[in-house]
PQR file of N, CA, C, O and H, with PARSE charges and radii, in Angstrom:
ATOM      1  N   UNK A   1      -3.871  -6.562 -13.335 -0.4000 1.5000
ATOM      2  CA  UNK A   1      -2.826  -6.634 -12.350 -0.0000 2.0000
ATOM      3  C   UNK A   1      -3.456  -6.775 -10.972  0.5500 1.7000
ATOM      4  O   UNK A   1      -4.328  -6.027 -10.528 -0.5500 1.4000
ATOM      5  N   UNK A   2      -2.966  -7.723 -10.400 -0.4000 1.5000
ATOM      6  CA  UNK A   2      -3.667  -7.758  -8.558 -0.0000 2.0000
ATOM      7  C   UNK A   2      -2.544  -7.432  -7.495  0.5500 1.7000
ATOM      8  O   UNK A   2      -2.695  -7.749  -6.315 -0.5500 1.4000
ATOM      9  H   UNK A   2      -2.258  -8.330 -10.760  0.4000 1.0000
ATOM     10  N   UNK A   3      -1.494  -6.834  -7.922 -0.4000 1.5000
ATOM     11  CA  UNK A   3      -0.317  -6.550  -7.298 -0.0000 2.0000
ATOM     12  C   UNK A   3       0.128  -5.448  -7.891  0.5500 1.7000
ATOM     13  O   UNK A   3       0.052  -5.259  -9.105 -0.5500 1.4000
ATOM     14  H   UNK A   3      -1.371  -6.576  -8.881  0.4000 1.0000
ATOM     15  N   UNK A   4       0.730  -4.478  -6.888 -0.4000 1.5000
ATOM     16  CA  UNK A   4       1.337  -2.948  -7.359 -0.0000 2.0000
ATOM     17  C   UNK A   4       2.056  -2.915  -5.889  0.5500 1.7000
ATOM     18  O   UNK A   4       1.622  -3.024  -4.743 -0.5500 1.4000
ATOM     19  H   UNK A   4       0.792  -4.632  -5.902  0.4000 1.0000
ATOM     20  N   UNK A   5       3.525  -2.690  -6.524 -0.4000 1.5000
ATOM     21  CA  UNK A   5       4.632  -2.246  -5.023 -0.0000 2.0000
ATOM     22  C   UNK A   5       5.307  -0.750  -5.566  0.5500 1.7000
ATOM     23  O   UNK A   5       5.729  -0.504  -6.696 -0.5500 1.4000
ATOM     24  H   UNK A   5       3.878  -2.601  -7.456  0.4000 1.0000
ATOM     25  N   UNK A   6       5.256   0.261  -4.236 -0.4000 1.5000
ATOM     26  CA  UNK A   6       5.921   1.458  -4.362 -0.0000 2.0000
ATOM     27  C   UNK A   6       6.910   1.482  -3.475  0.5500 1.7000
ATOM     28  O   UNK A   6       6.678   1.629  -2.275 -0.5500 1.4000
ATOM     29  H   UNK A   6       4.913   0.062  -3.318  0.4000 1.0000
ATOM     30  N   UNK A   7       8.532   1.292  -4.125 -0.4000 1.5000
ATOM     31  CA  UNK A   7       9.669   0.727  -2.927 -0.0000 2.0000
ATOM     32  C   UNK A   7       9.753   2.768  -2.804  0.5500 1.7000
ATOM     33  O   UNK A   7       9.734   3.631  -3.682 -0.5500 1.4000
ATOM     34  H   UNK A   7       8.721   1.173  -5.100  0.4000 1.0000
ATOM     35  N   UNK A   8       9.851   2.848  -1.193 -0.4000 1.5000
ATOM     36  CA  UNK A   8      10.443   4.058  -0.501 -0.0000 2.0000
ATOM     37  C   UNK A   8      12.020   4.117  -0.381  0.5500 1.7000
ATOM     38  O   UNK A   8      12.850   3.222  -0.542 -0.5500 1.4000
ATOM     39  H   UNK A   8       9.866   2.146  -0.480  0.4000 1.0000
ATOM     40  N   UNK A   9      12.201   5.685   0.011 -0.4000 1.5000
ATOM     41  CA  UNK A   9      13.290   5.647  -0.072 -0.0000 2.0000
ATOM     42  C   UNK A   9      13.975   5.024   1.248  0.5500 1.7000
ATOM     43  O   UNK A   9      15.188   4.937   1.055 -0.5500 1.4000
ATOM     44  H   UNK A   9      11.527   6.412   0.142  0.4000 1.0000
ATOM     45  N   UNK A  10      13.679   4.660   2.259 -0.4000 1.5000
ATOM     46  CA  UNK A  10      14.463   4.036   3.071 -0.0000 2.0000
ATOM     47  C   UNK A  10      14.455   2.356   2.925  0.5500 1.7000
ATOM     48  O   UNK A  10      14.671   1.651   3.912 -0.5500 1.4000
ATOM     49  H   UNK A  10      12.694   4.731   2.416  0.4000 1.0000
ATOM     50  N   UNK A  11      14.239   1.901   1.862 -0.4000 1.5000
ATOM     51  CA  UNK A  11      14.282   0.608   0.874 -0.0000 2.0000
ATOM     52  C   UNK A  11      12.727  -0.364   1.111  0.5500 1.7000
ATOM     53  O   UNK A  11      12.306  -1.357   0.519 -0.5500 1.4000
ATOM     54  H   UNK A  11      14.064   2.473   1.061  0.4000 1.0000
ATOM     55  N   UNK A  12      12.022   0.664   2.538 -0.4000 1.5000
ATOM     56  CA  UNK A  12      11.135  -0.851   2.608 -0.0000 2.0000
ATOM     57  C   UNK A  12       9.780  -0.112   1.208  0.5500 1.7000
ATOM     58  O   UNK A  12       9.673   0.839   0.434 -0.5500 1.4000
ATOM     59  H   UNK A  12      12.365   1.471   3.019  0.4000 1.0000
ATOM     60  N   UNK A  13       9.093  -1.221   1.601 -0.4000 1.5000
ATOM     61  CA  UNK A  13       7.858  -0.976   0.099 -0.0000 2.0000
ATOM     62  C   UNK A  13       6.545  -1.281   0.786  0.5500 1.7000
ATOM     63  O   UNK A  13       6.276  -1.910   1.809 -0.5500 1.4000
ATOM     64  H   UNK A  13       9.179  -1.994   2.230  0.4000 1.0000
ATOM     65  N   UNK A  14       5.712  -0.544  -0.226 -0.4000 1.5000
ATOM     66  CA  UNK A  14       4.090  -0.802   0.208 -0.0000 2.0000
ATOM     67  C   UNK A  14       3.501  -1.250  -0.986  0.5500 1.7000
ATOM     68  O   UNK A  14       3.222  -0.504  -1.925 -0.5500 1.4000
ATOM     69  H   UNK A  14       5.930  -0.032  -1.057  0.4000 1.0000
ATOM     70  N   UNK A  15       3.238  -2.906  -0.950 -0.4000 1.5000
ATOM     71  CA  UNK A  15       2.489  -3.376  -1.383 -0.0000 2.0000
ATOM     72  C   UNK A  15       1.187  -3.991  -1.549  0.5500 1.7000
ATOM     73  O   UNK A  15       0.888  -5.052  -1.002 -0.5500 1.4000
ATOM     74  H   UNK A  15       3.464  -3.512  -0.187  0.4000 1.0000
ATOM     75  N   UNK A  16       0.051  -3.021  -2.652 -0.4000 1.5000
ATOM     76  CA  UNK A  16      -1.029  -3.154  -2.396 -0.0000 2.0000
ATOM     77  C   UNK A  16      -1.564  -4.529  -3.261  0.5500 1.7000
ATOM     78  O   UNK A  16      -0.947  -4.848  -4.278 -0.5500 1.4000
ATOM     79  H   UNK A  16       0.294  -2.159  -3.097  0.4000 1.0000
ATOM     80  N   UNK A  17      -2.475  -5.143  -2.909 -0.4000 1.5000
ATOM     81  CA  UNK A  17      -3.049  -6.186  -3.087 -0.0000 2.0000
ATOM     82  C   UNK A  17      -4.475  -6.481  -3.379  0.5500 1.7000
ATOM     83  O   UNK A  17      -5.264  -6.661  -2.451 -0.5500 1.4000
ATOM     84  H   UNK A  17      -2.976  -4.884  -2.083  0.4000 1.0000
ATOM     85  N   UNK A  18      -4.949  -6.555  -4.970 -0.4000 1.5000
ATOM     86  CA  UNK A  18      -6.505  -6.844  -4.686 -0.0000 2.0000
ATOM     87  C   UNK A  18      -6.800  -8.271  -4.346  0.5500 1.7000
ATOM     88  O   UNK A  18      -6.007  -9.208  -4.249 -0.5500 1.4000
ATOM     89  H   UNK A  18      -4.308  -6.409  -5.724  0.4000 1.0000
ATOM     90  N   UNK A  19      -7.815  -8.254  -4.220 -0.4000 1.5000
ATOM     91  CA  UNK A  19      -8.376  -9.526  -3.599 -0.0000 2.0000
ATOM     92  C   UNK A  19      -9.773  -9.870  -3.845  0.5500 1.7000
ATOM     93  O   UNK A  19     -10.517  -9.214  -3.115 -0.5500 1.4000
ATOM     94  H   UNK A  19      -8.459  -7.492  -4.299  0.4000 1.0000
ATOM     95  N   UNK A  20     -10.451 -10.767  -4.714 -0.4000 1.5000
ATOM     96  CA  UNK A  20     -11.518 -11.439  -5.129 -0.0000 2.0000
ATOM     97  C   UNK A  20     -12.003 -12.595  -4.324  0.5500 1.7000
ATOM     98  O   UNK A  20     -11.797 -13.731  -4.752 -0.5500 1.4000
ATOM     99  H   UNK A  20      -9.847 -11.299  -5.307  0.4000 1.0000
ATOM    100  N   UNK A  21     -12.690 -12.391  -3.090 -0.4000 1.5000
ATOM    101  CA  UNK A  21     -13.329 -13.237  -2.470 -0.0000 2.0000
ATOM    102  C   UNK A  21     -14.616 -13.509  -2.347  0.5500 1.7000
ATOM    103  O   UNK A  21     -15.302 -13.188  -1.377 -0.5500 1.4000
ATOM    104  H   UNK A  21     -12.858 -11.469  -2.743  0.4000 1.0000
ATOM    105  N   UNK A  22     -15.041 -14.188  -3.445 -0.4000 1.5000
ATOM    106  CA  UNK A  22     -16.765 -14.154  -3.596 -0.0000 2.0000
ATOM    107  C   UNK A  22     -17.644 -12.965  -3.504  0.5500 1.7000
ATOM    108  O   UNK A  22     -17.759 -12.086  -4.357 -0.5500 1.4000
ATOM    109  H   UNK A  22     -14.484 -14.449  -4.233  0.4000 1.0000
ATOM    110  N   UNK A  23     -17.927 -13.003  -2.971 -0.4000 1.5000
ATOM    111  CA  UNK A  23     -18.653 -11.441  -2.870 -0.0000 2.0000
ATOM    112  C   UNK A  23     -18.312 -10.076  -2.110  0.5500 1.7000
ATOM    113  O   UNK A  23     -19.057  -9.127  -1.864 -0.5500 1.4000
ATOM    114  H   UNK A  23     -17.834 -13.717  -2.278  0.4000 1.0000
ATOM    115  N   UNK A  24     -16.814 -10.286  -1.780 -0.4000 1.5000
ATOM    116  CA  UNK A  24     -16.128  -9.362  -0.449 -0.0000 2.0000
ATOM    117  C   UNK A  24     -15.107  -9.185  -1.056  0.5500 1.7000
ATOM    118  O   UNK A  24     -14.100  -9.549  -0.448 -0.5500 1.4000
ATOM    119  H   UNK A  24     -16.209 -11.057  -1.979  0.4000 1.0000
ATOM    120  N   UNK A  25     -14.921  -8.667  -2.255 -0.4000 1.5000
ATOM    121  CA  UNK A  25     -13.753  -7.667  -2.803 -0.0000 2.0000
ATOM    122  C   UNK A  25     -12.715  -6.664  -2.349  0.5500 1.7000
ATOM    123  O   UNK A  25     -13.167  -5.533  -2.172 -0.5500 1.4000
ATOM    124  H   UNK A  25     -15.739  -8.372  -2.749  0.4000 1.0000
ATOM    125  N   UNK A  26     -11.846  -6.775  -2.197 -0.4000 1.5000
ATOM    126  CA  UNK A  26     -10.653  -5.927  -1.528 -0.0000 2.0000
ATOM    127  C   UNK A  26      -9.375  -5.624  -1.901  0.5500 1.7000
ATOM    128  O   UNK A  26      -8.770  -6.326  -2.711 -0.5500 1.4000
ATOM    129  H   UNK A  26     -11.478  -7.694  -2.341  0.4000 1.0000
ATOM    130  N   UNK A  27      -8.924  -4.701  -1.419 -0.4000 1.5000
ATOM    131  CA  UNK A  27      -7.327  -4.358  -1.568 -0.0000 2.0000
ATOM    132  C   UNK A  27      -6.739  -4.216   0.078  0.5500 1.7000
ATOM    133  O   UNK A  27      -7.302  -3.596   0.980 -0.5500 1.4000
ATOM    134  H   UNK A  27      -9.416  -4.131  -0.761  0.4000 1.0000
ATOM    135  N   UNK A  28      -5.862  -4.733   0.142 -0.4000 1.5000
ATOM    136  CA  UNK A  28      -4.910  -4.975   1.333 -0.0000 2.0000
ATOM    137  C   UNK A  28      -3.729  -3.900   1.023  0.5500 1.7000
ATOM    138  O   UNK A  28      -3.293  -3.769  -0.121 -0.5500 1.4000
ATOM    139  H   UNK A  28      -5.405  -5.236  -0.591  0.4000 1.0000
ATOM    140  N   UNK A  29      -3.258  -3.165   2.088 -0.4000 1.5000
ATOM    141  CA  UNK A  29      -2.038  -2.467   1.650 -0.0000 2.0000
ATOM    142  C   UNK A  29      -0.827  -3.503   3.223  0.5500 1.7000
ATOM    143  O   UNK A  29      -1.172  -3.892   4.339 -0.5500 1.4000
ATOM    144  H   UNK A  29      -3.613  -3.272   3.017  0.4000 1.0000
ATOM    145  N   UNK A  30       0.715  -3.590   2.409 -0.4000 1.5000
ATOM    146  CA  UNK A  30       1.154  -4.167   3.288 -0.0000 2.0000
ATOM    147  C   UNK A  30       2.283  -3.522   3.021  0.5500 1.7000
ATOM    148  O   UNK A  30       2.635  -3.215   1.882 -0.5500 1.4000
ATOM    149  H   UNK A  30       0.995  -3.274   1.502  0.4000 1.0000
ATOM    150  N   UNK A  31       3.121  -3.201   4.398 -0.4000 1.5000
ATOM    151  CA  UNK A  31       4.551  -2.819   4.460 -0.0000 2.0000
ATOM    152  C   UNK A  31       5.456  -3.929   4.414  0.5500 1.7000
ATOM    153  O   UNK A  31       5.028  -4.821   5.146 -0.5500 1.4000
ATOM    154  H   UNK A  31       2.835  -3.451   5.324  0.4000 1.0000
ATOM    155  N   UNK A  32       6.633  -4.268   3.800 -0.4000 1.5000
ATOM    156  CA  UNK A  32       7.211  -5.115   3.378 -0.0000 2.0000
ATOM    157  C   UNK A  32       8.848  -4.464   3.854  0.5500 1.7000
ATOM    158  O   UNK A  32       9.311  -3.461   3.310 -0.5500 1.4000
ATOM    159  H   UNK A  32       6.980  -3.543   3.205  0.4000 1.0000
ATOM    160  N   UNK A  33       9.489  -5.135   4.809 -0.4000 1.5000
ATOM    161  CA  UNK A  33      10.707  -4.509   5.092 -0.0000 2.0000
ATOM    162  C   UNK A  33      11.707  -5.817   5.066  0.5500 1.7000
ATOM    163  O   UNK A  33      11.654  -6.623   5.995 -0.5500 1.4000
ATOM    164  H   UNK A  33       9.113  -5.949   5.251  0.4000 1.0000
ATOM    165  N   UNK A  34      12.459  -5.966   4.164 -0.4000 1.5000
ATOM    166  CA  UNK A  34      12.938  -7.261   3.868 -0.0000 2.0000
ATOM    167  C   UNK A  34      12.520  -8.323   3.935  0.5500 1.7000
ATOM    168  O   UNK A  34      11.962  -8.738   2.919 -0.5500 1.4000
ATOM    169  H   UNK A  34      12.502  -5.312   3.409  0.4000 1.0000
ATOM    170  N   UNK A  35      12.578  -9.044   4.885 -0.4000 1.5000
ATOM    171  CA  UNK A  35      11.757 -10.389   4.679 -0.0000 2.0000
ATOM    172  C   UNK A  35      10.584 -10.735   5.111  0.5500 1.7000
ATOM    173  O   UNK A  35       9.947 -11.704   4.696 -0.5500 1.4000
ATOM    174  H   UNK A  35      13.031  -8.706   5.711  0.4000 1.0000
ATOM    175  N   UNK A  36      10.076  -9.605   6.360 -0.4000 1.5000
ATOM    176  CA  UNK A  36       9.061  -9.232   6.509 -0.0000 2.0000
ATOM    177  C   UNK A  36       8.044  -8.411   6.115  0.5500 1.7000
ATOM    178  O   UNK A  36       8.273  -7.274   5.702 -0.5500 1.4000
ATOM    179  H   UNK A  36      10.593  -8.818   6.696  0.4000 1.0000
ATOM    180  N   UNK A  37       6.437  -9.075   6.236 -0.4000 1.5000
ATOM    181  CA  UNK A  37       5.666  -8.487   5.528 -0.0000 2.0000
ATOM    182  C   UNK A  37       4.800  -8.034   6.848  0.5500 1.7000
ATOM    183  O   UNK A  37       4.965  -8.522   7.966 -0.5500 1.4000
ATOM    184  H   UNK A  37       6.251  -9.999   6.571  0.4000 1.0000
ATOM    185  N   UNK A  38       3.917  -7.089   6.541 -0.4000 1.5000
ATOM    186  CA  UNK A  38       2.796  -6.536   7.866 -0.0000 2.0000
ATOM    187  C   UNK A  38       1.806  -6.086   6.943  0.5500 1.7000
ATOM    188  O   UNK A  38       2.179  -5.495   5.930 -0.5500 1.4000
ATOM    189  H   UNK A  38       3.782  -6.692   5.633  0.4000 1.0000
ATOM    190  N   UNK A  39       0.237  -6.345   7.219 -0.4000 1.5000
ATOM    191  CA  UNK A  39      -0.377  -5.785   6.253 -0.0000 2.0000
ATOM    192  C   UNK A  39      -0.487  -4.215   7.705  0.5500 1.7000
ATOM    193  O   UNK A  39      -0.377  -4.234   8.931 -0.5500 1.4000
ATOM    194  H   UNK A  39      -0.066  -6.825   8.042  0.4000 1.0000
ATOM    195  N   UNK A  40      -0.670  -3.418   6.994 -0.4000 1.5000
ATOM    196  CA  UNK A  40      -1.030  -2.620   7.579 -0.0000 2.0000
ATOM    197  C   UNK A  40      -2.418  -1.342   7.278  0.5500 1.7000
ATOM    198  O   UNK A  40      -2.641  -0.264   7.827 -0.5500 1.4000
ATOM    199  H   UNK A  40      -0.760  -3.403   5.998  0.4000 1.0000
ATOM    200  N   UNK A  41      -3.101  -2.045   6.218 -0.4000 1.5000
ATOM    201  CA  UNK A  41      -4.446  -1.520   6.200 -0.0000 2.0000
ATOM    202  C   UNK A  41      -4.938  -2.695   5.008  0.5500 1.7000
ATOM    203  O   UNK A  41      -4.377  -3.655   4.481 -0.5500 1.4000
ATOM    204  H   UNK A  41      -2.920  -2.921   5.771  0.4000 1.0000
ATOM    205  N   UNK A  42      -6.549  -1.948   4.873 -0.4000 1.5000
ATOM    206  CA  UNK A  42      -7.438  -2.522   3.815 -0.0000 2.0000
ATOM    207  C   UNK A  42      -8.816  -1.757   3.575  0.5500 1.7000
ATOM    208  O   UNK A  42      -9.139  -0.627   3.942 -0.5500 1.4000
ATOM    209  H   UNK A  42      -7.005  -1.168   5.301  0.4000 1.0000
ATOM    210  N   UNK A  43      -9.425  -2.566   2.958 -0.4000 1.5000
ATOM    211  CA  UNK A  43     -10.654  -1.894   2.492 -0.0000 2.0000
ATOM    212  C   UNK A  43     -11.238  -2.737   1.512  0.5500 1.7000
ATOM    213  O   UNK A  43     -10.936  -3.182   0.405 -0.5500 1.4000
ATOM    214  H   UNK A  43      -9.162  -3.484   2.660  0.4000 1.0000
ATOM    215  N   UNK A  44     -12.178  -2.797   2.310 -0.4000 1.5000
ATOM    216  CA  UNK A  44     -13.270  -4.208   1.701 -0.0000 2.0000
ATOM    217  C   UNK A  44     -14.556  -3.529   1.777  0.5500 1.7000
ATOM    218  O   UNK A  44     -14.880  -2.670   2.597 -0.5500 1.4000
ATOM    219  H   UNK A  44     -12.424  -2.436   3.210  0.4000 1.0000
ATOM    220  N   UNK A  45     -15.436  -4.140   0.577 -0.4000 1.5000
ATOM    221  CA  UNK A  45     -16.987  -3.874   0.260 -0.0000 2.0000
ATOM    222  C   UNK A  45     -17.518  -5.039   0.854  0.5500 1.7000
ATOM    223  O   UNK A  45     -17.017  -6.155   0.723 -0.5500 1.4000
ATOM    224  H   UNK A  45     -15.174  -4.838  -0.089  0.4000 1.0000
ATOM    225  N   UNK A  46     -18.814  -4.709   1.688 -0.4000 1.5000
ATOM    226  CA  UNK A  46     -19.539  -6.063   1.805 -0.0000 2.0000
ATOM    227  C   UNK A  46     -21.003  -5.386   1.677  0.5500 1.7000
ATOM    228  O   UNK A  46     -21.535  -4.478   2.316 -0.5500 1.4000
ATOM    229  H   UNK A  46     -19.221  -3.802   1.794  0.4000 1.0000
ATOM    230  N   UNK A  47     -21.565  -6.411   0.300 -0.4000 1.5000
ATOM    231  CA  UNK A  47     -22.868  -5.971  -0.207 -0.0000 2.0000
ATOM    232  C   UNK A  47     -24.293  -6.114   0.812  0.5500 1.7000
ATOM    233  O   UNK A  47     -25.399  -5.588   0.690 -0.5500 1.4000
ATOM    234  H   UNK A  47     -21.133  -7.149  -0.219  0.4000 1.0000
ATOM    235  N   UNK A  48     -23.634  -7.267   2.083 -0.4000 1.5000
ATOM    236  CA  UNK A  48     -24.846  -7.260   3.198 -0.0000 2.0000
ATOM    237  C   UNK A  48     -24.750  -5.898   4.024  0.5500 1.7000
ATOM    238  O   UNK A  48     -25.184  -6.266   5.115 -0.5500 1.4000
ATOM    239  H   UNK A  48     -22.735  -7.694   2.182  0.4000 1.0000
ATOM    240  N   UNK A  49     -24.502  -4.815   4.130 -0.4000 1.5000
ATOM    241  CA  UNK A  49     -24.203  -4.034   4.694 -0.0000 2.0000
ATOM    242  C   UNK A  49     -25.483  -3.119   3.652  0.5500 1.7000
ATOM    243  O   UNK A  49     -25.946  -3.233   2.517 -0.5500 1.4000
ATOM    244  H   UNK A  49     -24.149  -4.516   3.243  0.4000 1.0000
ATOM    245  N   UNK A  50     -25.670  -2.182   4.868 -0.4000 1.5000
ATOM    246  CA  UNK A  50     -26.775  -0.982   3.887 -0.0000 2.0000
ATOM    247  C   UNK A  50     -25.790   0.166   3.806  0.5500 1.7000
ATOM    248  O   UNK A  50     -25.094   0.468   4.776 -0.5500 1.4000
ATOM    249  H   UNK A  50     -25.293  -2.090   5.790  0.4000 1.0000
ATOM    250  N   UNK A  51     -25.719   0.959   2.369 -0.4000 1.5000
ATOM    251  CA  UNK A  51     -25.591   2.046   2.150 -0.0000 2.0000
ATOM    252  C   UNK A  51     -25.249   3.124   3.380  0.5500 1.7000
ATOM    253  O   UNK A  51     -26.123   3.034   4.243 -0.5500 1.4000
ATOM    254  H   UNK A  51     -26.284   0.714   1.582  0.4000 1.0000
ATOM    255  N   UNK A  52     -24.210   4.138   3.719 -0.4000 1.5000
ATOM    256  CA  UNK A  52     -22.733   3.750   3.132 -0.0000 2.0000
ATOM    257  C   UNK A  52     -22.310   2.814   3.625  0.5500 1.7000
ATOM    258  O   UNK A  52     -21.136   2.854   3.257 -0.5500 1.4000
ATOM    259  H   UNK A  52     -23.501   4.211   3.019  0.4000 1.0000
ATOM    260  N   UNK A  53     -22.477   1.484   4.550 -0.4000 1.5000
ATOM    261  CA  UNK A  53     -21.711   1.368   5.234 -0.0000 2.0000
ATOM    262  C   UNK A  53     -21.088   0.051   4.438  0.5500 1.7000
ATOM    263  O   UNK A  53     -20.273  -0.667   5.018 -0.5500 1.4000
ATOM    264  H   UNK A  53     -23.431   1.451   4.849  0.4000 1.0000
ATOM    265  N   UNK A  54     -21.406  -0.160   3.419 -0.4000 1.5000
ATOM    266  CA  UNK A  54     -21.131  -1.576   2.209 -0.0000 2.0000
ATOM    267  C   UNK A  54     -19.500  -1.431   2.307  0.5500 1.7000
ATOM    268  O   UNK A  54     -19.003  -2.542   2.492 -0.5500 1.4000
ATOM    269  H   UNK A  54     -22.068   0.423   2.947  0.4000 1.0000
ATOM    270  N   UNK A  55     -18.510  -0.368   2.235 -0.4000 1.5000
ATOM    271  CA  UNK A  55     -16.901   0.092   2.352 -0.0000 2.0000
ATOM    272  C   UNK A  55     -16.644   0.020   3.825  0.5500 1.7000
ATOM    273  O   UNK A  55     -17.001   0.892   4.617 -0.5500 1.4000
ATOM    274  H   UNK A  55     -18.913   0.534   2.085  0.4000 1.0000
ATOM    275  N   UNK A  56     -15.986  -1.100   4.148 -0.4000 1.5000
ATOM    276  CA  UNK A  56     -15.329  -0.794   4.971 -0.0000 2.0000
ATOM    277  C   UNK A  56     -13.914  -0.421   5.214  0.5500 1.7000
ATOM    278  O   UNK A  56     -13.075  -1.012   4.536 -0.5500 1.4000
ATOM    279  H   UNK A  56     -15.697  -1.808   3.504  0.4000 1.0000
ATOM    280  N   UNK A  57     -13.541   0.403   6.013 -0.4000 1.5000
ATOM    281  CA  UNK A  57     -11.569   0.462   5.723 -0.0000 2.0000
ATOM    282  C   UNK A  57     -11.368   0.374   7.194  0.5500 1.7000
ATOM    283  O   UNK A  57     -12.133   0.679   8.109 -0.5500 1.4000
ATOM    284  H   UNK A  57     -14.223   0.884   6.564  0.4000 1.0000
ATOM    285  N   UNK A  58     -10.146  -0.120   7.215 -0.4000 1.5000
ATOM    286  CA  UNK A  58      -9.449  -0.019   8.808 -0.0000 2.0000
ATOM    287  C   UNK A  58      -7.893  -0.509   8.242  0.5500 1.7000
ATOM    288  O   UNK A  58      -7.440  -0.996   7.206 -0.5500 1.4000
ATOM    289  H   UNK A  58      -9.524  -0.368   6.472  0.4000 1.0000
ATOM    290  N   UNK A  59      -7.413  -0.107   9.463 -0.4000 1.5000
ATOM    291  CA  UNK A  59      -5.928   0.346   9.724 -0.0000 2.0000
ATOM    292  C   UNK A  59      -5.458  -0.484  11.033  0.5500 1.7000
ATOM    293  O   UNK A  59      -5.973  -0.382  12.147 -0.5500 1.4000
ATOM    294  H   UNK A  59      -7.781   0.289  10.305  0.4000 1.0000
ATOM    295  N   UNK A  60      -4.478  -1.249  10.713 -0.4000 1.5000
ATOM    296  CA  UNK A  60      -4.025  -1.899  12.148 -0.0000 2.0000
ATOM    297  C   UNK A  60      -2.803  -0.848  12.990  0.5500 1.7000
ATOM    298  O   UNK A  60      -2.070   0.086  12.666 -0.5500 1.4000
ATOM    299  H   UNK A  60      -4.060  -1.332   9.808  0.4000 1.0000
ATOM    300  N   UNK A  61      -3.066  -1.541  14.086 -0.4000 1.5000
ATOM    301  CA  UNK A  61      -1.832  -0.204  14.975 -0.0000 2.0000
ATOM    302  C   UNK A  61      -0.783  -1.861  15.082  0.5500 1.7000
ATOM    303  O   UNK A  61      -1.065  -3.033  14.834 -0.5500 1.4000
ATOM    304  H   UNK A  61      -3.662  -2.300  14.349  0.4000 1.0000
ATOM    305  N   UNK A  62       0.305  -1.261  15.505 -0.4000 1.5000
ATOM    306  CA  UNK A  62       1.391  -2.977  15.648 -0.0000 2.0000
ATOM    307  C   UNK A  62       1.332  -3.390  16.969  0.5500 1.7000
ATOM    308  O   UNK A  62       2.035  -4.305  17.399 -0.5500 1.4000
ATOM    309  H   UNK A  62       0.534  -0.309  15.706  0.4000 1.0000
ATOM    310  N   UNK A  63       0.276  -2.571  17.855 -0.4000 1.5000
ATOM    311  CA  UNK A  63       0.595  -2.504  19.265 -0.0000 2.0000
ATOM    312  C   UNK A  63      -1.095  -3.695  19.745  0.5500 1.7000
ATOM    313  O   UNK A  63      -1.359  -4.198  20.837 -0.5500 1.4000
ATOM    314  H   UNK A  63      -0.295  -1.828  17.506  0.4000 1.0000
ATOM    315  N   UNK A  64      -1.770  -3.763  18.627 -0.4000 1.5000
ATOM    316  CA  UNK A  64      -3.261  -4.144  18.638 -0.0000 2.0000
ATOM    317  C   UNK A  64      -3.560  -5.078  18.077  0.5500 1.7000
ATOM    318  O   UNK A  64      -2.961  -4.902  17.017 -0.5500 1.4000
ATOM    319  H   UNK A  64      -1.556  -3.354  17.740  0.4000 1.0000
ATOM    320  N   UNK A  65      -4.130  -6.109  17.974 -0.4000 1.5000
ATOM    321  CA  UNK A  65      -4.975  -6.800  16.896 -0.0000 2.0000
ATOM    322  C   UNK A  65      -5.499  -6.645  16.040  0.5500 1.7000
ATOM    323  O   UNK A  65      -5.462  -6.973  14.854 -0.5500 1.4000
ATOM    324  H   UNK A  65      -4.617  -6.252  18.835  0.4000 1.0000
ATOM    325  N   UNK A  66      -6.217  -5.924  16.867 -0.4000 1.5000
ATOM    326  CA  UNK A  66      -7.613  -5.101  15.902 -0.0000 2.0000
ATOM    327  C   UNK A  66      -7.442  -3.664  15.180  0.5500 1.7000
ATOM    328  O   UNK A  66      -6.703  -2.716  15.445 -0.5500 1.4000
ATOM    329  H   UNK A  66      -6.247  -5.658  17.831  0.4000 1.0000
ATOM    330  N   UNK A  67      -8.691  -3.921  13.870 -0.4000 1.5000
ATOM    331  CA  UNK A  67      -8.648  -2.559  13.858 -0.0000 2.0000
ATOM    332  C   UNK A  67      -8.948  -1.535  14.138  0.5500 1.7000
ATOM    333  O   UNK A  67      -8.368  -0.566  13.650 -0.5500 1.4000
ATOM    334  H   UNK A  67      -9.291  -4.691  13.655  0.4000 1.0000
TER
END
């Protein structure tokens, strides 16, 4: 499965997402409120990175770009 949604009780849902990109593997989590989608986090491995820092996670704010 590369898709899993948990609908809340105020109807919107968080749907998480893996993702197989060559060597940069991930899951995306996204808030989904009718027809709109927002990812609003993730977490990706990148194997050029040394020990711990190979996991990265970040979190977007709606007010920012970045994470």
């Amino acid at each position: 499965m590369n898709e899993m949604t948990l609908t809340l009780p105020d109807g919107t849902r968080l749907r998480a997402v893996r993702s197989h990109h060559g060597e940069y593997p991930s899951i995306q989590i996204f808030l989904d409120k009718g027809e709109r989608s927002e990812l609003i986090c993730f977490a990706e491995y990148n194997p050029e990175k040394e020990p711990p820092q190979q996991v990265c996670v970040g979190a977007y704010q709606s007010h920012q770009d970045d994470t």
